[in-house]
C-alpha atoms as a printed R data frame, in Angstrom:
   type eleno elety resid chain resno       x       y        z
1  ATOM     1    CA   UNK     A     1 233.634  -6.590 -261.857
2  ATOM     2    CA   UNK     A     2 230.821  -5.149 -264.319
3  ATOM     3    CA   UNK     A     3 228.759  -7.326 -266.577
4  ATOM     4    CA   UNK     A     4 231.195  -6.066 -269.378
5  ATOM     5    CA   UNK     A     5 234.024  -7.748 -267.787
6  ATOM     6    CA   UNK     A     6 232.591 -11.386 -268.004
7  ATOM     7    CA   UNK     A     7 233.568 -14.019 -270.582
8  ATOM     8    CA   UNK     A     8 231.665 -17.257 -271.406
9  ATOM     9    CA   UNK     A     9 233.251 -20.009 -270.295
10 ATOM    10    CA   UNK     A    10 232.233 -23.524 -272.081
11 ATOM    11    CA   UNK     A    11 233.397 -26.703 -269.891
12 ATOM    12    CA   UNK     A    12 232.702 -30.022 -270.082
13 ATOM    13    CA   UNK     A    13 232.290 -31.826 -266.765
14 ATOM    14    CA   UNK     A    14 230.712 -35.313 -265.463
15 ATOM    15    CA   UNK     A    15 227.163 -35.730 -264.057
16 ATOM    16    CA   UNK     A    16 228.600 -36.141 -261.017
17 ATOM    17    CA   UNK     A    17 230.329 -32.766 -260.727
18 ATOM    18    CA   UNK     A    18 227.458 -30.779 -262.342
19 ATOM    19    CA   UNK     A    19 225.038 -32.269 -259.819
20 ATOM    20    CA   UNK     A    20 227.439 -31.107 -256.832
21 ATOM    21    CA   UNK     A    21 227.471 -27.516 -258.082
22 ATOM    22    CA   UNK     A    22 223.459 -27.997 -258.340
23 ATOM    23    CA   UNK     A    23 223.699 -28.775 -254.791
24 ATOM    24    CA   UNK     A    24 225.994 -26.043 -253.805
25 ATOM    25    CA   UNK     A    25 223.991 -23.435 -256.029
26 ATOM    26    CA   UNK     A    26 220.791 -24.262 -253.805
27 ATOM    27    CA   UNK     A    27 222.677 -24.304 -250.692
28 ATOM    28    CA   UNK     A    28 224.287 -20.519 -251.541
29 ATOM    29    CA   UNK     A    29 220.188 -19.649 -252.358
30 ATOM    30    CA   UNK     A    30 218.773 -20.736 -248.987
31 ATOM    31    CA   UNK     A    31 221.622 -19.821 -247.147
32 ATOM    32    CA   UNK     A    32 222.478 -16.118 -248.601
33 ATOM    33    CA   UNK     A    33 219.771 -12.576 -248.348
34 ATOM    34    CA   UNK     A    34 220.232 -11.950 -251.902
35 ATOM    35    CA   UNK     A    35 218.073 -12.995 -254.959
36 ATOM    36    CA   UNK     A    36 218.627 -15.374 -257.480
37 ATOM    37    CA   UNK     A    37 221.539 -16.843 -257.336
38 ATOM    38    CA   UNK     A    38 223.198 -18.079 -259.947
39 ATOM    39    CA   UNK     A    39 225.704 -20.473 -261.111
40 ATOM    40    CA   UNK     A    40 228.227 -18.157 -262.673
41 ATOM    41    CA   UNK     A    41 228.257 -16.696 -259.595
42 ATOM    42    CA   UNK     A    42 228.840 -19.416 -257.124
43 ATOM    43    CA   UNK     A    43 231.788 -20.628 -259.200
44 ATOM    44    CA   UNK     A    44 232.898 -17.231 -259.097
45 ATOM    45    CA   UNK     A    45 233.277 -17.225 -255.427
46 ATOM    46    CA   UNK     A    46 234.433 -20.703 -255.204
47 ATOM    47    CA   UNK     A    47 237.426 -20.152 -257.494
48 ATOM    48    CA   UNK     A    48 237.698 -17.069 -255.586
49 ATOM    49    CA   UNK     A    49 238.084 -18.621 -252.052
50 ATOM    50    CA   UNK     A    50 240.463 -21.057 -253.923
51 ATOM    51    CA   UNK     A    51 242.393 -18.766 -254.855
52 ATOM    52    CA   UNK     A    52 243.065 -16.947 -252.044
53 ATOM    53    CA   UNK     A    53 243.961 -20.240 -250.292
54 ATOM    54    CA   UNK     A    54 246.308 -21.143 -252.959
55 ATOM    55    CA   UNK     A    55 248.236 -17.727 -252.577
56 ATOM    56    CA   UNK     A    56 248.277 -18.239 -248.417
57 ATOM    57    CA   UNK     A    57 249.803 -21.973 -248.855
58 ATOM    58    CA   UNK     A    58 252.149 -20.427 -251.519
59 ATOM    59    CA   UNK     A    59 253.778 -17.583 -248.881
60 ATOM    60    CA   UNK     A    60 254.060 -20.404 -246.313
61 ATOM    61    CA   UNK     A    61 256.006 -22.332 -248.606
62 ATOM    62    CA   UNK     A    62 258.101 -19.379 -249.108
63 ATOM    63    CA   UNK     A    63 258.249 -18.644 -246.268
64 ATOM    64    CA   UNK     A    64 260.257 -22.114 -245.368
65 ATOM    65    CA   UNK     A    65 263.110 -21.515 -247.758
């Protein structure tokens, strides 16, 4: 995905939740070789991995009918 393919995305979430993605954002930076890492980012890989659980409970469901 190039930089031209990104969209702003404007959400609205509790103090709670922001403060967990803080959390997970400084985990990904100690834990990862890269540079900065960024929020964008880290969502982007978390919706990612969500995703591709979603799609693997989805054929097992199939699967059963």
């Amino acid at each position: 995905m190039g930089t031209n393919d990104r969209i702003q995305l404007n959400v609205r979430v509790d103090k709670e939740t922001a403060r967990q993605l803080d959390e997970i954002v400084e985990y990904y930076q100690k834990n990862t070789k890269i540079g900065r890492v960024y929020k964008g980012d880290v969502l982007t890989d978390i919706i990612k991995k969500s995703h591709e659980l979603m799609l693997k409970q989805i054929a097992i469901q199939n699967r059963k009918y």
